[in-house]
VOSE-955171 format. One line per 8 residues: number of its first residue (from 1); their letters; for each residue x, y, z of C-alpha. Coordinates in steps of 0.02 Angstrom, whole numbers, plus 50000, padded with zeros to 5 digits. Example, Ala and Ser with C-alpha at 12.3 -4.5 7.8 and 13.67 -1.06 7.14 Angstrom:
1> as> 50615 49775 50390 ~ 50684 49947 50357
! end
This chain:
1> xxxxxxxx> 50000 50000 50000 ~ 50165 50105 50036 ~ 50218 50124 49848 ~ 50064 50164 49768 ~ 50041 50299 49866 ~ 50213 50353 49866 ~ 50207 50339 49667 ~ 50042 50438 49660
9> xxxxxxxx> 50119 50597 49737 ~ 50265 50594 49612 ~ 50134 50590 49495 ~ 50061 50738 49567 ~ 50227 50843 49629 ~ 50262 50809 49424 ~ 50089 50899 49364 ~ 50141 51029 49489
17> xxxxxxxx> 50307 51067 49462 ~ 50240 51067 49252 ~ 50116 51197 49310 ~ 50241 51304 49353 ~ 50356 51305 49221 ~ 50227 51347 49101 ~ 50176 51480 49221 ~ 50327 51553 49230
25> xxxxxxxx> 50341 51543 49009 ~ 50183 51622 49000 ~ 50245 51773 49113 ~ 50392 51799 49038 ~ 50320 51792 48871 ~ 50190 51924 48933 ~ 50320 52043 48992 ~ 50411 52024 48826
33> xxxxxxxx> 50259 52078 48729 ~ 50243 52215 48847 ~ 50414 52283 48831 ~ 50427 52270 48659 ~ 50269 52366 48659 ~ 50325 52489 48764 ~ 50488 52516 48649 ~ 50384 52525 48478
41> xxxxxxxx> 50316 52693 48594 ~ 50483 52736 48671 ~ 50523 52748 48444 ~ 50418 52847 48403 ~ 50218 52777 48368 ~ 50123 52913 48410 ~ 49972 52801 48415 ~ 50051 52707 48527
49> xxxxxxxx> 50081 52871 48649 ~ 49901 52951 48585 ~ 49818 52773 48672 ~ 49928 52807 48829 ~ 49869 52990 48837 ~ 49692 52938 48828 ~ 49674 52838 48938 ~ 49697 52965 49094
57> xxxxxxxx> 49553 53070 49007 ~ 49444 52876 49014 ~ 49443 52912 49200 ~ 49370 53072 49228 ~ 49327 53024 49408 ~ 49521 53018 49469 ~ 49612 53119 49345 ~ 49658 53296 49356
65> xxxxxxxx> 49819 53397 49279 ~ 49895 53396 49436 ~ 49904 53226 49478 ~ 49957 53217 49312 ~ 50103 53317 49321 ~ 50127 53238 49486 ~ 50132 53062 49416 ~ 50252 53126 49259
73> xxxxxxxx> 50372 53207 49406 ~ 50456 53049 49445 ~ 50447 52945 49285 ~ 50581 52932 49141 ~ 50644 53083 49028 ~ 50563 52992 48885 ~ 50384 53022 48907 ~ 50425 53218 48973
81> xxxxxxxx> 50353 53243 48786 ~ 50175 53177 48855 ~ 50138 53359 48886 ~ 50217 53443 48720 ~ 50342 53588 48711 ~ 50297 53633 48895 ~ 50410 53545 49034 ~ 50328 53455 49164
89> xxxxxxxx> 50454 53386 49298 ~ 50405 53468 49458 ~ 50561 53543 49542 ~ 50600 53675 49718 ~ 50587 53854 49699 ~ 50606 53989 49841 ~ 50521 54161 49829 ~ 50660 54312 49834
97> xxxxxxxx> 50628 54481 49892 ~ 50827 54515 49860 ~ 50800 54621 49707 ~ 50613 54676 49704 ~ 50643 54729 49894 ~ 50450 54724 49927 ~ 50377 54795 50087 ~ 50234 54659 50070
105> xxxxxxxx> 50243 54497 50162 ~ 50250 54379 50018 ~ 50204 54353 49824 ~ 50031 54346 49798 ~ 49975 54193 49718 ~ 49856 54198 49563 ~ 49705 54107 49487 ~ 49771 54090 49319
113> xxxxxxxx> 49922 54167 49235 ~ 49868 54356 49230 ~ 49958 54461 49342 ~ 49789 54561 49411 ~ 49693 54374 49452 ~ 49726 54400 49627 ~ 49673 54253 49755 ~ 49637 54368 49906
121> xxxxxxxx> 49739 54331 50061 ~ 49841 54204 49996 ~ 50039 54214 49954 ~ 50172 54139 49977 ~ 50304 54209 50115 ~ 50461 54300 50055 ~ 50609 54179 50082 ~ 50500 53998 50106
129> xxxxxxxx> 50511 53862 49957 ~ 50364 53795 49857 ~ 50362 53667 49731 ~ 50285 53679 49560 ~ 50309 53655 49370 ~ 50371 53813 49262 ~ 50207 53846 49138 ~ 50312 53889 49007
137> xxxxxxxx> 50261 54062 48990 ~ 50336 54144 49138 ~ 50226 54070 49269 ~ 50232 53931 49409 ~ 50118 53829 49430 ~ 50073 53771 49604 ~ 49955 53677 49720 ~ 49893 53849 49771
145> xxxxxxxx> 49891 53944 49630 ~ 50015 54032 49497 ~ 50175 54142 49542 ~ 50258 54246 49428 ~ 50437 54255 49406 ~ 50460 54422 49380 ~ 50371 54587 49449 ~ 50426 54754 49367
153> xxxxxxxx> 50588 54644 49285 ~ 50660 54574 49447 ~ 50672 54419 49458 ~ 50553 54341 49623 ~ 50547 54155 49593 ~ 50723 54062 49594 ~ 50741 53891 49549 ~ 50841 53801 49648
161> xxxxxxxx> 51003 53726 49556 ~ 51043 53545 49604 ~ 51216 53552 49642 ~ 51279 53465 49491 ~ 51202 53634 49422 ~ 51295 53741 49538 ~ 51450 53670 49501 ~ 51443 53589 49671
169> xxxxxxxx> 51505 53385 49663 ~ 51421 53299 49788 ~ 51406 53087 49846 ~ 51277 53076 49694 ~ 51384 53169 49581 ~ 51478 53101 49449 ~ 51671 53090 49469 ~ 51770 53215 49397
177> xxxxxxxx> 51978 53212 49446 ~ 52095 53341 49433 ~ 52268 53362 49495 ~ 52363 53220 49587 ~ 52277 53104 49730 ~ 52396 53112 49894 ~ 52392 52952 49941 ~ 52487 52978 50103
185> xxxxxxxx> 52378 53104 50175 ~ 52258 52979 50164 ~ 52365 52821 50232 ~ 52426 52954 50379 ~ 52238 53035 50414 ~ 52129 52917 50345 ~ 51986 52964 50230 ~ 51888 53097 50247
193> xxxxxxxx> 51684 53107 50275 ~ 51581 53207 50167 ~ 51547 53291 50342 ~ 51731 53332 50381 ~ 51736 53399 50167 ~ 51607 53514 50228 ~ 51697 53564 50366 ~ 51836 53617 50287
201> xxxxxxxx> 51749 53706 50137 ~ 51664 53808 50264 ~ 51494 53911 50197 ~ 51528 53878 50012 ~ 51405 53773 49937 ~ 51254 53767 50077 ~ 51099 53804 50038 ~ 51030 53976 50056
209> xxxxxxxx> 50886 54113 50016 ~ 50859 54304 50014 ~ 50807 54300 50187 ~ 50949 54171 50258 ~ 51112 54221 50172 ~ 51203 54305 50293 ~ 51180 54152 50413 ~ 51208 54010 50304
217> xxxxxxxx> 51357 54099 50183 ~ 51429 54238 50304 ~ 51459 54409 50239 ~ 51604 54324 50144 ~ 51514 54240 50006 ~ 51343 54273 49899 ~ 51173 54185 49879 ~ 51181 54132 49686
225> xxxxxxxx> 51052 54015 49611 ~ 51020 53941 49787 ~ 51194 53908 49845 ~ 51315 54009 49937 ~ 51437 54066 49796 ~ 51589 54151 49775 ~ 51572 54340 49723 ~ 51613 54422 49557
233> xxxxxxxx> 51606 54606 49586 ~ 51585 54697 49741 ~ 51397 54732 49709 ~ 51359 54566 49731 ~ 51422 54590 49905 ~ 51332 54667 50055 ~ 51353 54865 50090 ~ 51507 54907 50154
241> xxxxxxxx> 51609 54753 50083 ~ 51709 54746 49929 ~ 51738 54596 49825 ~ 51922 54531 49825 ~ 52033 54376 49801 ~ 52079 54303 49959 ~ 52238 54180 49911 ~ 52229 54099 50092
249> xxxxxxxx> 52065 54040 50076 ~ 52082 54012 49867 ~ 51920 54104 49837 ~ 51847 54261 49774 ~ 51752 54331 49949 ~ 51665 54479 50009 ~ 51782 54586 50131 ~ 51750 54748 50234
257> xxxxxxxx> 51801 54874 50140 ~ 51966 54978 50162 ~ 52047 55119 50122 ~ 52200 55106 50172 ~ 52200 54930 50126 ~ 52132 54925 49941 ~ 52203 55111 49920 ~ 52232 55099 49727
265> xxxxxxxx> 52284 55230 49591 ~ 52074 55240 49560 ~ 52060 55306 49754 ~ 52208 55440 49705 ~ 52113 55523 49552 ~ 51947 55510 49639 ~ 52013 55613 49794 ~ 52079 55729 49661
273> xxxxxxxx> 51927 55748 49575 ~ 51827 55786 49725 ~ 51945 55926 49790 ~ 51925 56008 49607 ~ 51740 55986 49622 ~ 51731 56033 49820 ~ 51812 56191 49756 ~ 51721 56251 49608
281> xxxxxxxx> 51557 56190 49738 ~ 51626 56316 49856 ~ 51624 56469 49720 ~ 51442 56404 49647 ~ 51381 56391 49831 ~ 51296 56220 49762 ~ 51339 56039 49882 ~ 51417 55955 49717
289> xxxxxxxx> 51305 55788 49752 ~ 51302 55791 49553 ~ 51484 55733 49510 ~ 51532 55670 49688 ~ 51409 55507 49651 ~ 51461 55476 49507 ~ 51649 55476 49558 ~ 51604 55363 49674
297> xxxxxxxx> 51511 55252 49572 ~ 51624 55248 49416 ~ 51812 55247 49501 ~ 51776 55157 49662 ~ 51657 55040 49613 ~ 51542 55064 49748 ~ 51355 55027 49755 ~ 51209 55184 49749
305> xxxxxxxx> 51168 55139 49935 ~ 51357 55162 49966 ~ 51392 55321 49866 ~ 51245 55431 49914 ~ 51288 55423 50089 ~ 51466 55453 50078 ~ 51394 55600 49981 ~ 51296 55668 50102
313> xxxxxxxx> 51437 55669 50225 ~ 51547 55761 50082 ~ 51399 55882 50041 ~ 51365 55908 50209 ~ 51552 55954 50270 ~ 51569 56094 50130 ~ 51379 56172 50173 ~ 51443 56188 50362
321> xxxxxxxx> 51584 56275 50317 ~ 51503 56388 50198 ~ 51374 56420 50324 ~ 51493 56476 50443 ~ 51593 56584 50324 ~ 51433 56653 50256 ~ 51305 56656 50435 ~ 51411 56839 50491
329> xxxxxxxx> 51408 56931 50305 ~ 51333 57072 50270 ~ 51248 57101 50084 ~ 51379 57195 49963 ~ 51254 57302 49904 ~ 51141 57322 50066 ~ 51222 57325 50224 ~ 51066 57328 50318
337> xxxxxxxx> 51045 57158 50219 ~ 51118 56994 50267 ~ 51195 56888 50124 ~ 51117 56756 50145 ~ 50954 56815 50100 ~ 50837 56724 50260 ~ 50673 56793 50186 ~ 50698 56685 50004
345> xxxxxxxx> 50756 56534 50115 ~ 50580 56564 50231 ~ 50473 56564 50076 ~ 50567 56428 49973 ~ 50622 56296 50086 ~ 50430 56233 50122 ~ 50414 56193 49937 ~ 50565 56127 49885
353> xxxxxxxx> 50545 56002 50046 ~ 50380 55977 49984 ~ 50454 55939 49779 ~ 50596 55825 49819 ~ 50462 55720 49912 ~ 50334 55713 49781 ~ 50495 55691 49659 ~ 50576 55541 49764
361> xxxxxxxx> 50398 55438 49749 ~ 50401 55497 49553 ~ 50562 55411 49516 ~ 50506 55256 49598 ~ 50380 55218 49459 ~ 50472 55289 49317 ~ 50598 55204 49214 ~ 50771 55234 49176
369> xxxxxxxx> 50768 55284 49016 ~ 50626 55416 49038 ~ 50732 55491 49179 ~ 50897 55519 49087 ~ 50785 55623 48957 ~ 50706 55716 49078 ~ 50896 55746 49166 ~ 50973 55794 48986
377> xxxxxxxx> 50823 55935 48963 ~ 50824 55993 49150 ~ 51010 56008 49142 ~ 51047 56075 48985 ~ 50911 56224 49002 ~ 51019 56263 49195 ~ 51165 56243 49094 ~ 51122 56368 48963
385> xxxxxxxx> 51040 56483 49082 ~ 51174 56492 49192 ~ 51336 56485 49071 ~ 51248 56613 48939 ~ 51240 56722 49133 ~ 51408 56698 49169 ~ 51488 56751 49014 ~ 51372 56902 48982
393> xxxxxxxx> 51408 56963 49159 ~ 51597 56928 49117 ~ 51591 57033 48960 ~ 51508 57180 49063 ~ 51636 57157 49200 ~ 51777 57170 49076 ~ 51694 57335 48986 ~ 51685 57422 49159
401> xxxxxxxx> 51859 57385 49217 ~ 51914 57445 49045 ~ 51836 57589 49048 ~ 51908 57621 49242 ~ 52087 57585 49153 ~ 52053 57720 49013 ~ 51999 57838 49163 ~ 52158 57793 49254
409> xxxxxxxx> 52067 57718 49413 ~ 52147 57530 49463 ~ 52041 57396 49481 ~ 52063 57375 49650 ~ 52145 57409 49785 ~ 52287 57309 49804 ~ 52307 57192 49934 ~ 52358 56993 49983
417> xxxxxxxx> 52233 56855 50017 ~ 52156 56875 50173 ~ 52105 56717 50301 ~ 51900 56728 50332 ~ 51825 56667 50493 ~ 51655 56658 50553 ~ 51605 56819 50608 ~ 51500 56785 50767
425> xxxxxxxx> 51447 56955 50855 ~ 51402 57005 50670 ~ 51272 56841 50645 ~ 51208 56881 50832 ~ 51156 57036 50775 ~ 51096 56984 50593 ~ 50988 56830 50688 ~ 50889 56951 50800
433> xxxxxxxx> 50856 57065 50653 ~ 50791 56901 50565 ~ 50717 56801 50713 ~ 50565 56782 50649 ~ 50612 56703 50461 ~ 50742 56608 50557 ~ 50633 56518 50689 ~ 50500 56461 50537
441> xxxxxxxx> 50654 56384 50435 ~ 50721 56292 50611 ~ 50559 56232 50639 ~ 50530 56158 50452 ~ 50689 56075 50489 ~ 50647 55991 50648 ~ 50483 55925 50570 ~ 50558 55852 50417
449> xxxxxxxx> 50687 55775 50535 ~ 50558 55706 50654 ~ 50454 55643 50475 ~ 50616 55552 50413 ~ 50625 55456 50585 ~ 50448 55401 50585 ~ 50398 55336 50428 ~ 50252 55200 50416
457> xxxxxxxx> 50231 55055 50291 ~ 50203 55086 50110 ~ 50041 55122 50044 ~ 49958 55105 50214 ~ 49827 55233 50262 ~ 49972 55301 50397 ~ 50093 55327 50246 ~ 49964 55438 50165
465> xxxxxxxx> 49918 55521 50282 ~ 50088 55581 50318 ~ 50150 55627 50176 ~ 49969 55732 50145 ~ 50015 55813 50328 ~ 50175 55842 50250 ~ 50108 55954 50116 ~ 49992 56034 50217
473> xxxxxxxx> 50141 56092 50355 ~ 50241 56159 50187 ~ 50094 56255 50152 ~ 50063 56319 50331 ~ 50263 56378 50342 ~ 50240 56459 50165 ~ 50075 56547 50221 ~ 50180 56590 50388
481> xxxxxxxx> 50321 56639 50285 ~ 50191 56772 50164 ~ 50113 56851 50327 ~ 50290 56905 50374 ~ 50348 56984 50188 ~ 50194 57077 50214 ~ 50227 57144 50359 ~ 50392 57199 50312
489> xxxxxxxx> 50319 57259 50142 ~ 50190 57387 50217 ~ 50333 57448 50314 ~ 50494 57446 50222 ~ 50459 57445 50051 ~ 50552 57339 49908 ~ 50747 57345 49925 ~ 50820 57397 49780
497> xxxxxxxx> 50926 57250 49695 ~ 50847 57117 49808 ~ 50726 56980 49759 ~ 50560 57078 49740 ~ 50389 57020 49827 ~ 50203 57062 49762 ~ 50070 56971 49803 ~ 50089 56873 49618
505> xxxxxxxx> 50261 56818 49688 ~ 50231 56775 49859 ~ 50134 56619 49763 ~ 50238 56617 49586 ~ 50394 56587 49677 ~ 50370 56469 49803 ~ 50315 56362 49677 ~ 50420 56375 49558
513> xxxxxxxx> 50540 56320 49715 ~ 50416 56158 49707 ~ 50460 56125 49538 ~ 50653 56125 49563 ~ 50615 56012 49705 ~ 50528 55904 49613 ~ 50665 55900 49466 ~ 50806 55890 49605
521> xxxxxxxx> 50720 55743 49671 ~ 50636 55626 49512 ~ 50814 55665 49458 ~ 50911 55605 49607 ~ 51014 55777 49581 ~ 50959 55862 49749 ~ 50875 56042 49745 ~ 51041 56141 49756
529> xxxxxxxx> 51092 56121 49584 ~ 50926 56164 49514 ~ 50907 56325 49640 ~ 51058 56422 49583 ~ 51014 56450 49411 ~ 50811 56489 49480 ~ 50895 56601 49587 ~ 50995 56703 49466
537> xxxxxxxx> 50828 56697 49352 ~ 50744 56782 49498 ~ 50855 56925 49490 ~ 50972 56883 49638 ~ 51146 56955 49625 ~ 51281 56822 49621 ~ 51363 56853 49799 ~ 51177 56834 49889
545> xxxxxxxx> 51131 56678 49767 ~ 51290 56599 49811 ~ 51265 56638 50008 ~ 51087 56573 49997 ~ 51101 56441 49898 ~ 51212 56351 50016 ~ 51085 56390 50168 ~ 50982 56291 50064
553> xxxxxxxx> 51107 56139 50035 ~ 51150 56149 50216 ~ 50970 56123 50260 ~ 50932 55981 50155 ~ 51121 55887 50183 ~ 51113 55897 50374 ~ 50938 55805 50348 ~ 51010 55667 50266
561> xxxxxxxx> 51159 55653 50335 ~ 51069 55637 50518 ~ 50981 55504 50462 ~ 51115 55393 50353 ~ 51231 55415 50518 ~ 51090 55368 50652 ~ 51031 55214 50522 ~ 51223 55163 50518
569> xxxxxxxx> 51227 55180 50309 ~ 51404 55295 50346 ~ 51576 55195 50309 ~ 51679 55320 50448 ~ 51849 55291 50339 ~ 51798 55349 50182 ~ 51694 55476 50267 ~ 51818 55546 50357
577> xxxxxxxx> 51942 55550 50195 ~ 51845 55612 50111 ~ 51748 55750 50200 ~ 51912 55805 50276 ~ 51953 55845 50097 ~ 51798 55922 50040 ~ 51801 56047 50212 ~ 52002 56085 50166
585> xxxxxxxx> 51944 56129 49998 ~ 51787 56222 50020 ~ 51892 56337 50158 ~ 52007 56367 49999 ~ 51883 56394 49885 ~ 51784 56534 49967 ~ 51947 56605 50023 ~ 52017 56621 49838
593> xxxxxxxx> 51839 56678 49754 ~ 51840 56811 49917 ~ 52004 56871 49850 ~ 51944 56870 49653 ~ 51794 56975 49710 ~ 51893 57112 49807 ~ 52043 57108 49679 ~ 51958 57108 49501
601> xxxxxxxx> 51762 57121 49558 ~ 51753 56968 49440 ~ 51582 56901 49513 ~ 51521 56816 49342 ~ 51672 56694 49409 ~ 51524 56619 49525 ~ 51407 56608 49399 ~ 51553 56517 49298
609> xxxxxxxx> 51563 56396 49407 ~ 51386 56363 49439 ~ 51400 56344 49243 ~ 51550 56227 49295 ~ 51456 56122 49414 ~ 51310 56078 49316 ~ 51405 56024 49152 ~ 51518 55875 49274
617> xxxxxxxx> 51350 55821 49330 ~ 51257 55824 49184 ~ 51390 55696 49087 ~ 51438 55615 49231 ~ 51245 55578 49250 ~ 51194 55524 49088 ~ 51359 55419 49079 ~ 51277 55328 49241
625> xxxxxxxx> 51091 55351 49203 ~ 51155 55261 49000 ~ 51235 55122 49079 ~ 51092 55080 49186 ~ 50970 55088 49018 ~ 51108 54942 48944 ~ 51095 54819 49084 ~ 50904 54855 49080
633> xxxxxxxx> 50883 54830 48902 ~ 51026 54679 48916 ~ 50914 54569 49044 ~ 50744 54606 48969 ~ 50684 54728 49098 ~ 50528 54814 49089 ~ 50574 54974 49028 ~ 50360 55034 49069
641> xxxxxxxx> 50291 55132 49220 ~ 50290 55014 49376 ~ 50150 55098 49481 ~ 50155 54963 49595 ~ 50334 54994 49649 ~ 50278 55124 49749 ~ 50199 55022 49875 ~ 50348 54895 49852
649> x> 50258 54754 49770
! end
């Protein structure tokens, strides 16, 4: 009974093990099919690929574009064409606020690809990292909603680079050798972890945004593409650092800046150019903001946000010390006068405050190129007023001391240069004659001051409001200012020579001070440069229009310059290099044109160098303002209005 049954299950383990086999034919047989299926599509038959894509739109009940894109994310490069021209692999991005430098929390995301299709109260935060698909047309698609790359031409969505991308090699990287292995550092140390690599390469390479750079690359390297990065000029670099190769550490890296350090032939003609300008600024009475940014910009390579406050301090150093020199004087013409002519500062100042501010929010919105037009006009005009001044009041200066020759009269007395001082007791007596022009222009200086301290958010019903408050306390200090010309009117009369009020002027001129304001500031010139020449026009003499003009520049430089030095925007070297030189030379420069206008009563030589002044800002200018049109035209930026920059979106 034993082998029977033992022979009927080999029968059985036989039909079984049979079973299998063919099984396992038909399987393999299946998958062949299949494969060679899938390779007929991998070559090319589109019916093939046309079946695959329909049968996602078969199931309606589970299919939607993002779960396609989702699905395509992770399979082969081969069917990337399932969606056309348009790629489809989903990758990281992180939203930058590095150029656009938005006041907002975050970039709003959109319903469909049109930049107004707002979704209310959704964005996503400055700095974070979404994920999404690029739409092909300048768009990101996400799981919320779209984001555009750019707003107003800078660039607010980043990809991040893998780090083959970056130039980064990595433990999934391919290998790439270069130079010879040292095998006995290894034998002696061992070898290394991709921790201790790290290590040793210190921040270069880790992954950083807009909003993290300074802790994950230091101030000595750049966020590039999503990795910290060497730097290739030193306005990739934070303010205040310069760009230079470091041969310890092998690598191009962002340094504090130095004079003494980096001092170069370019730092030796800029401090020559800047006493030459400091002292034709001096004669014109004008700060010389015009050419000392561009110097900065052009010879030391330094960034806007560097040069204008190292202007400020320049500009600022040569108004105090025409101040002082001027503060004691007496009019040439009218002693009972003071040069600087307090009245014209009472009833200007208010408006040209008021201009520069509506001009600053102007040349937010405005492009480039529309600005250097607008420059070339404003400037040439000054620069034909003034120069076509200067040498018509140098032709009638040279007729009168030829005629004083013919006569047999000298010039002049003769005499050497003489050392000018403040002249205290004489400004004692000036300020209580003009107490009451002089307390309005103080206090329109300590509200602007206290305004430039306490400034709200963007666009917010606060910023409005103050900068409507700030036009209405210009217009109650000009109102102040036309009560007290009256006064003085009914009693006094018109000075002969002197600026003359009428009730048509007490309006006409204070805003005509609005629109140099305005120009000073939509240019980025400052209101000096644009209030000589007005002055002149007005019918100032040169000696009180050079005084006056540099009350003027005093007021608006010590404004800024409070406020750069309190925000800590001031680099103290190059300050103090610099404005020692611009105070040496302004000292010289009103001492020399003193000594001109007592030796050969040449006063058109201010004028001149008003004339001077304007020209070295108006190329220097355009040179900059050209260059900027370049790179914007280079990079495809929106060379259109940008309302929106305003409020920092």
């Amino acid at each position: 009974n034993e082998v029977p049954h033992c022979s009927s299950v080999r029968v059985s383990m036989r039909y079984r093990f049979s079973a299998t086999v063919l099984t396992c034919i038909l399987l393999l047989g299946g998958l062949g099919i299949a494969n060679g299926v899938v390779a007929k599509s991998d070559h090319g038959h589109e019916l093939d690929q046309g079946h695959h894509q329909q049968s996602y739109h078969r199931s309606p009940g589970w299919f939607n574009e993002d779960e396609e894109i989702a699905e395509l994310a992770g399979t082969p490069s081969n069917h990337e064409s399932l969606r056309g021209s348009r790629p489809v692999r989903e990758g990281a991005y992180f939203v930058d606020n590095e150029e656009l430098d938005a006041k907002s929390p975050g970039l709003g995301y959109r319903a469909s690809p049109v930049v107004k299709d707002k979704i209310g109260g959704v964005y996503a935060a400055w700095g974070s990292k979404v994920m999404g698909v690029d739409n092909g047309d300048g768009w990101l698609k996400t799981s919320n909603g779209y984001l555009p790359y750019y707003v107003h031409g800078k660039a607010v969505v980043v990809k991040f680079a893998t780090p083959e991308e970056a130039g980064i090699v990595t433990h999934q990287s391919g290998r790439e050798w270069w130079g010879h292995v040292n095998y006995n550092e290894a034998a002696e140390n061992g070898m290394r972890s991709w921790e201790e690599l790290e290590r040793q390469q210190g921040h270069l390479g880790r992954w950083c945004t807009a909003h993290n750079h300074l802790k994950q690359c230091s101030v000595a390297f750049v966020c590039k593409a999503g990795f910290c990065s060497e730097c290739t000029i030193s306005r990739d670099c934070n303010e205040k650092h310069a760009c230079e190769w470091d041969a310890s550490a092998g690598h191009r890296i962002c340094i504090p800046r130095s004079l003494t350090r980096s001092w170069t032939w370019r730092e030796t003609v800029c401090t020559e150019l800047i006493v030459v300008t400091a002292l034709l600024s001096a004669a014109a009475g004008m700060g010389g903001g015009g050419v000392y940014v561009p110097l900065l910009l052009l010879l030391l390579g330094f960034s806007t946000k560097e040069a204008i406050p190292l202007s400020q301090a320049m500009i600022v150093g040569g108004a105090v010390v025409n101040f002082i020199m001027f503060c004691g004087e007496r009019h040439p013409e009218h002693k009972h006068r003071p040069r600087i002519d307090y009245d014209v500062v009472m009833m200007l100042n208010p408006g040209l405050a008021a201009g520069v501010t509506l001009g600053v929010m102007c040349n937010l919105v405005t492009p480039q190129w529309f600005i250097v037009v607008i420059l070339i006009f404003t400037l040439v005009l000054a620069l034909q007023k003034s120069l076509g001044k200067g040498i018509q009041q140098f032709k009638k200066e040279s007729q009168q001391l030829a005629e004083k020759a013919a006569k047999g009269q000298s010039a002049a007395p003769a005499g050497s240069v003489k050392i000018r001082f403040a002249d205290i007791p004489s400004f004692f007596v000036l300020a209580q004659e003009n107490s009451r022009p002089l307390s309005l222009i103080g206090g329109c200086w300590l509200v602007f001051l206290a305004c430039n301290f306490i400034r709200a958010p963007s666009c917010t019903t606060a910023y409005w409001f103050q900068r409507l408050s700030l036009v209405g306390i210009c217009l109650f200090f000009t109102i102040s200012g036309q009560t007290t010309i009256r006064s003085r009117l009914s009693s006094k009369g018109t000075s002969e020579g002197m600026m003359g009020w009428t009730e048509s002027t007490l309006w006409l001129y204070p805003l005509m001070a609005t629109v140099a304001g305005f120009l000073g500031g939509f240019l980025g010139i400052g209101g000096g440069i644009i209030m000589g020449p007005l002055l002149l026009e007005l019918g100032m003499d040169a000696p009180a229009s050079q005084a006056t003009t540099a009350m003027f520049v005093f007021l608006s430089s010590s404004l800024a310059a409070i406020q750069f030095m309190v925000l800590g925007k001031s680099m103290p070297e190059f300050a103090l290099w610099f404005t020692a030189w611009v105070v040496v030379s302004t000292f010289a420069g009103q001492t020399v044109i003193d000594y001109i206008l007592q030796r050969w009563q040449r006063s058109s030589l201010i004028v001149l160098s008003i004339a001077a002044i304007i020209a070295g800002s108006l190329c220097m200018m355009t040179a900059i303002g050209a260059k900027d049109i370049y790179v914007d035209i280079a990079r495809g930026a929106d060379m259109g209005f940008k309302p929106m920059n305003l409020c920092g979106h």
